[in-house]
N, CA, C and O atoms as a GROMACS GRO file, in nm:
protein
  468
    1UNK      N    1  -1.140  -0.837  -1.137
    1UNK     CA    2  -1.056  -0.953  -1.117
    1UNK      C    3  -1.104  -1.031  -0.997
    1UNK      O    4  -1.142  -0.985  -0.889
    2UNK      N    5  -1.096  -1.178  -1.039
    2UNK     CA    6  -1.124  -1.247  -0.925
    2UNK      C    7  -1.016  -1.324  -0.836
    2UNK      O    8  -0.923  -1.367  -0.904
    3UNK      N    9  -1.007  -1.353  -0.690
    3UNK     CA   10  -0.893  -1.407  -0.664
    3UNK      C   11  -0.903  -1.566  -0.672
    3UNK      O   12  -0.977  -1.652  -0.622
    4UNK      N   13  -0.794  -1.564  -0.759
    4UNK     CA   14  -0.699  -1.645  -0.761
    4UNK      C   15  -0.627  -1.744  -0.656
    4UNK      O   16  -0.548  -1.686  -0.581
    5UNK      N   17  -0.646  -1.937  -0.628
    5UNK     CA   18  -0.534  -1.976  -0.595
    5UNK      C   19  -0.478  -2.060  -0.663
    5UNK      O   20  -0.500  -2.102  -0.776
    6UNK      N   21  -0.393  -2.087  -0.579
    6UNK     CA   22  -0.324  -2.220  -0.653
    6UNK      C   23  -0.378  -2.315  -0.672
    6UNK      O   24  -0.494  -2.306  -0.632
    7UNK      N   25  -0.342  -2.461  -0.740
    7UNK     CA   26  -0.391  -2.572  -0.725
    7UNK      C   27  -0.454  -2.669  -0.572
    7UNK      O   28  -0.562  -2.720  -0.544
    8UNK      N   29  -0.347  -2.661  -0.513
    8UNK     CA   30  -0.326  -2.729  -0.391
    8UNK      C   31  -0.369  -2.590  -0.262
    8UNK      O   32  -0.325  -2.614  -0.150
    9UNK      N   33  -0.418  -2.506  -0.271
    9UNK     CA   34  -0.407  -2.398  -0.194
    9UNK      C   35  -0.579  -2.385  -0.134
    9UNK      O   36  -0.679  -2.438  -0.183
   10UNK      N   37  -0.571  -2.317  -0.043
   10UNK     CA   38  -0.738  -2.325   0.019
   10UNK      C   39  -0.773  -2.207   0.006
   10UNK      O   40  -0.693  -2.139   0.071
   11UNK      N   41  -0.868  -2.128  -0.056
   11UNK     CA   42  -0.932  -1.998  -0.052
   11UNK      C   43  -0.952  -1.920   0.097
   11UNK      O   44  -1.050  -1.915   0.171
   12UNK      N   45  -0.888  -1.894   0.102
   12UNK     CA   46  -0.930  -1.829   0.300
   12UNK      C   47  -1.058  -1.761   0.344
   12UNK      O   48  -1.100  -1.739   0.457
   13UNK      N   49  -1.111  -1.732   0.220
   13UNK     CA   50  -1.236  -1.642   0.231
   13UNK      C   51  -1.326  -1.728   0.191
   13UNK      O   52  -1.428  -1.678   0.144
   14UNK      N   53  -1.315  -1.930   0.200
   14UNK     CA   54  -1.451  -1.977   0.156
   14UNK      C   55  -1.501  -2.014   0.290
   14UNK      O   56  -1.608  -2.075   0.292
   15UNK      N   57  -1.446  -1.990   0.395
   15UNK     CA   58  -1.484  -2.075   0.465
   15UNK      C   59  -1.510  -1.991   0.626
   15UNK      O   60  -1.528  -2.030   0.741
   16UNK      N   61  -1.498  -1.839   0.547
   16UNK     CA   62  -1.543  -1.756   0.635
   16UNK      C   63  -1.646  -1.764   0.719
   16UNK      O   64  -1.748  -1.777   0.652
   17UNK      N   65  -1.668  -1.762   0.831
   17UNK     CA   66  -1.843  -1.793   0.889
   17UNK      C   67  -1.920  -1.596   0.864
   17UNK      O   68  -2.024  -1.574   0.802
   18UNK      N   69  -1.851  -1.509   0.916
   18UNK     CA   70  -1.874  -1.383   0.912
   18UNK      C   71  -1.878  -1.277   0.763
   18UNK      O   72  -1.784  -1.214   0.714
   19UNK      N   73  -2.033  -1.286   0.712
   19UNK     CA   74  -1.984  -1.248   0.571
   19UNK      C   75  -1.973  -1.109   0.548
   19UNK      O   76  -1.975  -1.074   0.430
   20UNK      N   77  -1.962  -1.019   0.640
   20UNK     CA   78  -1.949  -0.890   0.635
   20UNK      C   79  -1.778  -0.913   0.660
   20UNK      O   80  -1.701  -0.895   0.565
   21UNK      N   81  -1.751  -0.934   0.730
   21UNK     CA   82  -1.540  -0.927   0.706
   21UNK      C   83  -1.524  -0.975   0.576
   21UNK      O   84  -1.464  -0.913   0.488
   22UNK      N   85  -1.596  -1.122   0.558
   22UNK     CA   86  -1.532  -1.175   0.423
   22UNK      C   87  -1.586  -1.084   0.284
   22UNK      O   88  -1.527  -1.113   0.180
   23UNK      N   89  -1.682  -0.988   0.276
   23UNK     CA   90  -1.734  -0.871   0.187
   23UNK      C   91  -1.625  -0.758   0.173
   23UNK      O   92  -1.586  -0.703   0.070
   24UNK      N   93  -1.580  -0.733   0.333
   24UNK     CA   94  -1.443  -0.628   0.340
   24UNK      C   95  -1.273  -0.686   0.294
   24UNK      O   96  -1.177  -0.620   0.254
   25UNK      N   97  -1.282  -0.780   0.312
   25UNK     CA   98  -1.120  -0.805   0.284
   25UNK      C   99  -1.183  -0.904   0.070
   25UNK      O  100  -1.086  -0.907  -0.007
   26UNK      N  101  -1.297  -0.955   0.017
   26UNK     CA  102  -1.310  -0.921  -0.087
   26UNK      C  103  -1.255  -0.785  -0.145
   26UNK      O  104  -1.154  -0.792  -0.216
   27UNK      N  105  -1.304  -0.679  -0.125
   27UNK     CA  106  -1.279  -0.556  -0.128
   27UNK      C  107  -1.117  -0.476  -0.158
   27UNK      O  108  -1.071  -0.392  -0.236
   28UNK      N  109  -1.059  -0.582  -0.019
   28UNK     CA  110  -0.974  -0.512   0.016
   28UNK      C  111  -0.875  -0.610  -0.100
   28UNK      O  112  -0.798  -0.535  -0.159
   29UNK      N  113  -0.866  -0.703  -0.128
   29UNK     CA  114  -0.835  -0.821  -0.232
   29UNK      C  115  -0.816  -0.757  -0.355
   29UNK      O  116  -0.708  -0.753  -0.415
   30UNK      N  117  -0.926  -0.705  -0.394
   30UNK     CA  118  -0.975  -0.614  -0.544
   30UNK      C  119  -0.871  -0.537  -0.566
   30UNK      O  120  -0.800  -0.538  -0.666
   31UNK      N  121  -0.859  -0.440  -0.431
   31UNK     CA  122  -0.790  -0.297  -0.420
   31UNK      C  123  -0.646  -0.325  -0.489
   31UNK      O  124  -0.600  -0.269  -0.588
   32UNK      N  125  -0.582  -0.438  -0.401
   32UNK     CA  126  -0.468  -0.490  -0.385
   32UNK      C  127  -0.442  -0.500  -0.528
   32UNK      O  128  -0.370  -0.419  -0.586
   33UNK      N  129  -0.516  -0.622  -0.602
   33UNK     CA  130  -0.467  -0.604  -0.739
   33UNK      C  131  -0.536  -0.535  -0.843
   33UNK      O  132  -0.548  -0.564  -0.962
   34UNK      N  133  -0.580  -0.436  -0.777
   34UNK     CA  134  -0.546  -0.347  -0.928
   34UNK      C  135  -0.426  -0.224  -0.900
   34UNK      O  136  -0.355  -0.184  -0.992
   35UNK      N  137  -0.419  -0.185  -0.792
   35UNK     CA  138  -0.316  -0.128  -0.743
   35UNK      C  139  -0.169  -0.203  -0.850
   35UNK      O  140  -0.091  -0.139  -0.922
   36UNK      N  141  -0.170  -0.338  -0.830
   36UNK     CA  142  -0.081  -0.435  -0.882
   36UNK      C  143  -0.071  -0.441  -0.987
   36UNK      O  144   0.038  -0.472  -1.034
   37UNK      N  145  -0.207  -0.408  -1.088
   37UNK     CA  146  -0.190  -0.379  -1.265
   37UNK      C  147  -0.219  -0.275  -1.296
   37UNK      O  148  -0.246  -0.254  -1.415
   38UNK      N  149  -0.226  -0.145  -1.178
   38UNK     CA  150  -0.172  -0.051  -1.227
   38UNK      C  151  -0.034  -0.028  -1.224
   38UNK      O  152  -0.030   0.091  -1.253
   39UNK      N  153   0.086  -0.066  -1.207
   39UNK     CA  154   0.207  -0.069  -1.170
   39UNK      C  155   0.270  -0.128  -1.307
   39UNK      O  156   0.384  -0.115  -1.351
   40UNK      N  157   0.150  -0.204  -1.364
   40UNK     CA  158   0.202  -0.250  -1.554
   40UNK      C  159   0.346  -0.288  -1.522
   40UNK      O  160   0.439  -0.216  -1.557
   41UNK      N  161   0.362  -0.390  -1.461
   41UNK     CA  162   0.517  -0.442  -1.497
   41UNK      C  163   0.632  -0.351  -1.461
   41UNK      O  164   0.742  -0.373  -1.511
   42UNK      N  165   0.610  -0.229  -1.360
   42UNK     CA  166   0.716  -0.164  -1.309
   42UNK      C  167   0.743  -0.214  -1.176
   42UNK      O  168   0.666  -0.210  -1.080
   43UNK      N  169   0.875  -0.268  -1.181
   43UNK     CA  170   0.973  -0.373  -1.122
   43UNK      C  171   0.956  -0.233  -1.006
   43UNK      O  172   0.852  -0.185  -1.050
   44UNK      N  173   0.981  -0.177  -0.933
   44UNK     CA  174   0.971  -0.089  -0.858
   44UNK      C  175   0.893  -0.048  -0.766
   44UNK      O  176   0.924  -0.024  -0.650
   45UNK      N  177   0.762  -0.035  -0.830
   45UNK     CA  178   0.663   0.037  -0.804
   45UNK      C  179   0.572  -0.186  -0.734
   45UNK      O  180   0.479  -0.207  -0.656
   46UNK      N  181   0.632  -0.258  -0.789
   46UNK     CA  182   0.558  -0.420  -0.743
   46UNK      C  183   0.616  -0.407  -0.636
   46UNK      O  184   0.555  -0.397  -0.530
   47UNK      N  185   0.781  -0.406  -0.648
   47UNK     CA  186   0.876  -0.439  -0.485
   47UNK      C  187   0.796  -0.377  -0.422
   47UNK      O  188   0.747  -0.454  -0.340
   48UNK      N  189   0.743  -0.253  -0.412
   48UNK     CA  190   0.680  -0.154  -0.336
   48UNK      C  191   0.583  -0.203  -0.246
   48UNK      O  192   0.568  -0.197  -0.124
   49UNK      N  193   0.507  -0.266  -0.362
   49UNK     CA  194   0.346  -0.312  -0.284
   49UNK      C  195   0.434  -0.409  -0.200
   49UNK      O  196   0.472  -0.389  -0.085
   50UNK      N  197   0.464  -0.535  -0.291
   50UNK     CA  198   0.526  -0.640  -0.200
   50UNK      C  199   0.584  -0.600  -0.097
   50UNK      O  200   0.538  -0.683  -0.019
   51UNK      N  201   0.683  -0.506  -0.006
   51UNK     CA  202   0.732  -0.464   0.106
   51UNK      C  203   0.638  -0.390   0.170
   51UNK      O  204   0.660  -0.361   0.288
   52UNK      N  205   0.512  -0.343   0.107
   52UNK     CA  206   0.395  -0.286   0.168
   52UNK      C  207   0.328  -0.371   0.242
   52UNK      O  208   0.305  -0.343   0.360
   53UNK      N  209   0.274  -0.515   0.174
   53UNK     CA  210   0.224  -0.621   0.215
   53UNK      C  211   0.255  -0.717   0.327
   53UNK      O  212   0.182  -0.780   0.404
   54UNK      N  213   0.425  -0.706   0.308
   54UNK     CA  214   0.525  -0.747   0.408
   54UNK      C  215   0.466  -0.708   0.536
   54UNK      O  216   0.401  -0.767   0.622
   55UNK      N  217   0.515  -0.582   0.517
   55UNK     CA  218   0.485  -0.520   0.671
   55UNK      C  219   0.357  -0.510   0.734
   55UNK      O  220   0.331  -0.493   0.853
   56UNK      N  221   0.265  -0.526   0.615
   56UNK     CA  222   0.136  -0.497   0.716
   56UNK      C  223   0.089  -0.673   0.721
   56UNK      O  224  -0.018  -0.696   0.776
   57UNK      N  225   0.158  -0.782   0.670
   57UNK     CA  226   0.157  -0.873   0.762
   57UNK      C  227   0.219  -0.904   0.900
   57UNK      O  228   0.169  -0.966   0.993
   58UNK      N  229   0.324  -0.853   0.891
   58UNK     CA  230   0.395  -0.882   1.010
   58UNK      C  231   0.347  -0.790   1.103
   58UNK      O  232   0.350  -0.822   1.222
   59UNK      N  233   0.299  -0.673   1.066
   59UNK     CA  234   0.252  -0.597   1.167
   59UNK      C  235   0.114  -0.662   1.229
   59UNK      O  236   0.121  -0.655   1.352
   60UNK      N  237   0.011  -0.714   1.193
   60UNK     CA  238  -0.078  -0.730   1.230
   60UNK      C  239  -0.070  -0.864   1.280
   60UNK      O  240  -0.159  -0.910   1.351
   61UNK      N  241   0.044  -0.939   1.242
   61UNK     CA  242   0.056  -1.050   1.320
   61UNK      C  243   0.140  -1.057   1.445
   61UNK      O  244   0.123  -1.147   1.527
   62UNK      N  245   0.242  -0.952   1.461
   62UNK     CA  246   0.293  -0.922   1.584
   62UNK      C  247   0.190  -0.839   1.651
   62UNK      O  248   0.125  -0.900   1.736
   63UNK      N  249   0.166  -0.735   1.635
   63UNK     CA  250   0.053  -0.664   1.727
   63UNK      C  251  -0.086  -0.710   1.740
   63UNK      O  252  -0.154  -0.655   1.827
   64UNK      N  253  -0.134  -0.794   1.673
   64UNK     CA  254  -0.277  -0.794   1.643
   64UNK      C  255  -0.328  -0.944   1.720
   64UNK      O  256  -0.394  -0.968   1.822
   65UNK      N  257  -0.251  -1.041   1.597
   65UNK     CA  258  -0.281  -1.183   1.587
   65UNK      C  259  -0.216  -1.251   1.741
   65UNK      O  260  -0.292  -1.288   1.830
   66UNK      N  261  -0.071  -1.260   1.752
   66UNK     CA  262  -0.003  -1.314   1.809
   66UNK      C  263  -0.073  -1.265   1.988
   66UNK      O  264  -0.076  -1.345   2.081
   67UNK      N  265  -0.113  -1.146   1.995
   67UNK     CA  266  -0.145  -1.126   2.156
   67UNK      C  267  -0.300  -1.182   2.165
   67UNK      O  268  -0.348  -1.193   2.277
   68UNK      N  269  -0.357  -1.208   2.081
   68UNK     CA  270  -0.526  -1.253   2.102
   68UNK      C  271  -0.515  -1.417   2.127
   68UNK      O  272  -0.605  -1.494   2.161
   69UNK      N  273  -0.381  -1.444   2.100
   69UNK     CA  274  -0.392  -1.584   2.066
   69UNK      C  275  -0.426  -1.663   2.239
   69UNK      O  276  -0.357  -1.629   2.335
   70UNK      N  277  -0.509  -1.741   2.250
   70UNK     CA  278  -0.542  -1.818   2.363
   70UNK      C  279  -0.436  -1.852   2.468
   70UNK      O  280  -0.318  -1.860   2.432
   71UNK      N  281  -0.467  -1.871   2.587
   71UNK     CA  282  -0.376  -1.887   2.673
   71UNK      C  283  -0.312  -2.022   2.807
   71UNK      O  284  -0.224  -2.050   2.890
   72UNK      N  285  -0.494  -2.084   2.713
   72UNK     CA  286  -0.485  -2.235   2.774
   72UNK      C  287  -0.448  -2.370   2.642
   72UNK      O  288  -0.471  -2.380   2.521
   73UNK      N  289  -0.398  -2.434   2.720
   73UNK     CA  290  -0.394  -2.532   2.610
   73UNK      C  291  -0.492  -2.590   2.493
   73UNK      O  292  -0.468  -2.625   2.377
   74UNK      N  293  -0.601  -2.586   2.563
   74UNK     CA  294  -0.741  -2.684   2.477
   74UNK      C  295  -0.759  -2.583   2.382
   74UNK      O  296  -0.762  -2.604   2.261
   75UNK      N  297  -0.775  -2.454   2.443
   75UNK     CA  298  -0.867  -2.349   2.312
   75UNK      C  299  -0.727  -2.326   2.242
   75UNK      O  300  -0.748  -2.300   2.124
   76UNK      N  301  -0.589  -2.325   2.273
   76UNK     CA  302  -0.499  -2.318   2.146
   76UNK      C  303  -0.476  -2.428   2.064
   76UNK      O  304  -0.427  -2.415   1.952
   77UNK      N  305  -0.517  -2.560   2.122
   77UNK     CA  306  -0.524  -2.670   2.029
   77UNK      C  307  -0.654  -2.646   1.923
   77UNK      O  308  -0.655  -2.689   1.807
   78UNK      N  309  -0.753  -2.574   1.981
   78UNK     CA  310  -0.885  -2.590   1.884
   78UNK      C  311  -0.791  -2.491   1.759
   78UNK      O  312  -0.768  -2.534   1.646
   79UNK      N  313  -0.747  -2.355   1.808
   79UNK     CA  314  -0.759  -2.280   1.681
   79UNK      C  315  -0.603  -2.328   1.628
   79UNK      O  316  -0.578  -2.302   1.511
   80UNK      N  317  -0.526  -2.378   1.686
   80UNK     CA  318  -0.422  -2.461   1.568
   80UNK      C  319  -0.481  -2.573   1.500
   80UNK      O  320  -0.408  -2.601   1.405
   81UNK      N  321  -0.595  -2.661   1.508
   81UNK     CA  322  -0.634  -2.726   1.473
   81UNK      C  323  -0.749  -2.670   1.334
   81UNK      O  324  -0.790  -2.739   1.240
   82UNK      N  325  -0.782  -2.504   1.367
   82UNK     CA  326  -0.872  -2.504   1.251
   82UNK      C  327  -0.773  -2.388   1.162
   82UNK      O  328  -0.810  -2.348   1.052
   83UNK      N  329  -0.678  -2.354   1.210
   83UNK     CA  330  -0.586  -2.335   1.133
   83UNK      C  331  -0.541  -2.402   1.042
   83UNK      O  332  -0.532  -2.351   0.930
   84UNK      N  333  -0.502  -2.533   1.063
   84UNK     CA  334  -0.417  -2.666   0.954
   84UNK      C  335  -0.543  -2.704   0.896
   84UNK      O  336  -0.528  -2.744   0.781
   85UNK      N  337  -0.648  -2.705   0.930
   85UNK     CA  338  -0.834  -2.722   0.836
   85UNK      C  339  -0.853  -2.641   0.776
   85UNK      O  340  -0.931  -2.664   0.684
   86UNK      N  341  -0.803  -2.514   0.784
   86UNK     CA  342  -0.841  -2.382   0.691
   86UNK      C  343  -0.760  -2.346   0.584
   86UNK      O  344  -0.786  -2.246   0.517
   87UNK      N  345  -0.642  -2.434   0.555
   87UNK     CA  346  -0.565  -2.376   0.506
   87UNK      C  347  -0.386  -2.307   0.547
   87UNK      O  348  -0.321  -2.228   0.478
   88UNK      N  349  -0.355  -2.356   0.650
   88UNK     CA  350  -0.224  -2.346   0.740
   88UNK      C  351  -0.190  -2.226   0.782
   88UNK      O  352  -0.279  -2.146   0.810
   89UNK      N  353  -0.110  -2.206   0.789
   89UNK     CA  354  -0.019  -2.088   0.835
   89UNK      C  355  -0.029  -1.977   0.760
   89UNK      O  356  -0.006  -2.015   0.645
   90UNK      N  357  -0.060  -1.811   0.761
   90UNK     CA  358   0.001  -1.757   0.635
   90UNK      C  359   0.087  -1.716   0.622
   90UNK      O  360   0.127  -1.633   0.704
   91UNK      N  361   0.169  -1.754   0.502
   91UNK     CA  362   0.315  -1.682   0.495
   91UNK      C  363   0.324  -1.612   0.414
   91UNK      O  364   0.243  -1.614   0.322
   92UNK      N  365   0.410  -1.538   0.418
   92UNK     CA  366   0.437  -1.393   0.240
   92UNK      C  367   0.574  -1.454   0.233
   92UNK      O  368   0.661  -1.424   0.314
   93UNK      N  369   0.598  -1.561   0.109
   93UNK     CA  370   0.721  -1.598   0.077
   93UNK      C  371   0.815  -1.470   0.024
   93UNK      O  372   0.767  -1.378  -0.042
   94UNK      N  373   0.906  -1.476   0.048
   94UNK     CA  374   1.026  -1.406  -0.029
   94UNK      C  375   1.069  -1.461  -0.156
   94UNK      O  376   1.049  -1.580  -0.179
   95UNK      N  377   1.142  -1.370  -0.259
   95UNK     CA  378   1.206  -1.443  -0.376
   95UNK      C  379   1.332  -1.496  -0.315
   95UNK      O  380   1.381  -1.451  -0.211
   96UNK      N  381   1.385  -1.601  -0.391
   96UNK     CA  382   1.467  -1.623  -0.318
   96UNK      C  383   1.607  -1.591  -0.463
   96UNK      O  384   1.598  -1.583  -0.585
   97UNK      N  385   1.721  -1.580  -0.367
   97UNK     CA  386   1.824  -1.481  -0.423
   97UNK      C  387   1.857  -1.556  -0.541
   97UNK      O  388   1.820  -1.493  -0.640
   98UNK      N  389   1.912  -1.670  -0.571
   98UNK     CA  390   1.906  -1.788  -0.624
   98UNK      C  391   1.773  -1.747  -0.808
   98UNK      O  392   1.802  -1.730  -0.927
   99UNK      N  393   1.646  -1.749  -0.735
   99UNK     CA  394   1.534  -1.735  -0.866
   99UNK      C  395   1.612  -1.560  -0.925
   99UNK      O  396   1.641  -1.539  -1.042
  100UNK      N  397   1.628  -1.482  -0.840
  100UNK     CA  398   1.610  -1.369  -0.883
  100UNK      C  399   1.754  -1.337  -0.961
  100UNK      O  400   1.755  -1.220  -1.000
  101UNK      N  401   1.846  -1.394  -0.987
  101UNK     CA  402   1.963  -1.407  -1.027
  101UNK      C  403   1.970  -1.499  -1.142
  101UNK      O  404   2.071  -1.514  -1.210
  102UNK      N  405   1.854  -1.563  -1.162
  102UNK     CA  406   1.824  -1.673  -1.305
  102UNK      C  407   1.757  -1.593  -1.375
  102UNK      O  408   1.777  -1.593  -1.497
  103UNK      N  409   1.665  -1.510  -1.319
  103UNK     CA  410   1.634  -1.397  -1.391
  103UNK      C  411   1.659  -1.295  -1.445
  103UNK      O  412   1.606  -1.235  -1.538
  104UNK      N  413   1.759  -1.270  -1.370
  104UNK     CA  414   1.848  -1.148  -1.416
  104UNK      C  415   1.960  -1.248  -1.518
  104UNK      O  416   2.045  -1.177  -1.572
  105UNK      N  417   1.968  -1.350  -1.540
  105UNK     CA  418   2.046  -1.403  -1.617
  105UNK      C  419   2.022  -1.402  -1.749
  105UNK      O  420   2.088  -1.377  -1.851
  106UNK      N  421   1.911  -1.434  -1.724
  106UNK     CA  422   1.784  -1.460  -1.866
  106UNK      C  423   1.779  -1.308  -1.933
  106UNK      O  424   1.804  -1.282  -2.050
  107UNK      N  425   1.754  -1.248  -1.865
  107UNK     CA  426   1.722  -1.128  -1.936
  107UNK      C  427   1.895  -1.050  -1.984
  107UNK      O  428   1.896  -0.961  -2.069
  108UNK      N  429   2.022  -1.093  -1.921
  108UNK     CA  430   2.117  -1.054  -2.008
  108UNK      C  431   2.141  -1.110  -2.102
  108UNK      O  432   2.172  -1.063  -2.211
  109UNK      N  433   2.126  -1.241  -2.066
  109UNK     CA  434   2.140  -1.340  -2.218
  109UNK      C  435   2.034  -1.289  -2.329
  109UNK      O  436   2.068  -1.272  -2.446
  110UNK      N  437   1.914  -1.268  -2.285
  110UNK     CA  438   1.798  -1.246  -2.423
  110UNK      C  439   1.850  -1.071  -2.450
  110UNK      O  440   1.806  -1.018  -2.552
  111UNK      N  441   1.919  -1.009  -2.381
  111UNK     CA  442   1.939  -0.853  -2.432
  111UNK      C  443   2.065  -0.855  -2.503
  111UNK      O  444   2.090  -0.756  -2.573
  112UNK      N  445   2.162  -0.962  -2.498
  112UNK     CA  446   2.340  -0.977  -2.547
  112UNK      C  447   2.265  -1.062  -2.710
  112UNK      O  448   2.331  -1.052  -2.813
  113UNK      N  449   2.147  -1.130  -2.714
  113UNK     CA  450   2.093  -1.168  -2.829
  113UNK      C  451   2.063  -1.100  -2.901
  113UNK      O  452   2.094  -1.120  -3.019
  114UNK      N  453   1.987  -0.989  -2.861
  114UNK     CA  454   1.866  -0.891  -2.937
  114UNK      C  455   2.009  -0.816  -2.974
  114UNK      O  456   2.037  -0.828  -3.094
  115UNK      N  457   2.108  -0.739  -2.894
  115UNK     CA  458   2.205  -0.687  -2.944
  115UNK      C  459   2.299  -0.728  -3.024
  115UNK      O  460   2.355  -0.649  -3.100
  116UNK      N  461   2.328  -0.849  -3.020
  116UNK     CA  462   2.463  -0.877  -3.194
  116UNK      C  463   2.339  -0.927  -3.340
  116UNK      O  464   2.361  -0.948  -3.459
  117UNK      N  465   2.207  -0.930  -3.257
  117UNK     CA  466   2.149  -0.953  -3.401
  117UNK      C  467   2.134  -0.847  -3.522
  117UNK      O  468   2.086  -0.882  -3.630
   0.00000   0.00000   0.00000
């Protein structure tokens, strides 16, 4: 499998200068989803990864990212500046309660179908 973005979205790994990291987190990309289709649609075993992923963003962005970050103005303007050039901020959106409740809607309505048929 290859990764995947969105339309409007920037590949983070094209614009790598270092191609031995960008060879390792390829790698580490791969791992991720097949881990993800091995899980075949178990609602459980996805939350899993997803709260896996969670944390080892936030972890590496509280311990890792956030203390390396520059301490003068100019060099934090450069790397906020090639931040919003690279592709912005990264975030790990959440579902939001709202989608996940249309879903669970859908699927009583299509199971209250399949059952009086």
């Amino acid at each position: 499998m290859t990764q995947q973005t969105q339309p409007n979205e920037v590949d983070p790994l094209s614009n790598q200068g270092n191609s031995q990291l960008s060879e390792r987190i390829q790698e580490i990309v791969a791992m991720v989803q097949s881990v993800a289709s091995d899980c075949n649609g178990d609602t459980q075993n996805l939350l899993t990864l997803l709260r896996t992923l969670e944390t080892l963003h936030r972890q590496i962005r509280c311990e890792m990212f956030e203390p390396s970050l520059p301490n003068t103005r100019n060099t934090l303007y450069q790397i906020l500046k090639e931040i919003e050039e690279t592709g912005g901020w990264p975030y790990i959106e959440r579902m939001k309660l709202q989608q996940f409740l249309k879903h669970f809607s859908l699927a009583t309505t299509n199971n209250n179908v399949a059952d009086n048929s």
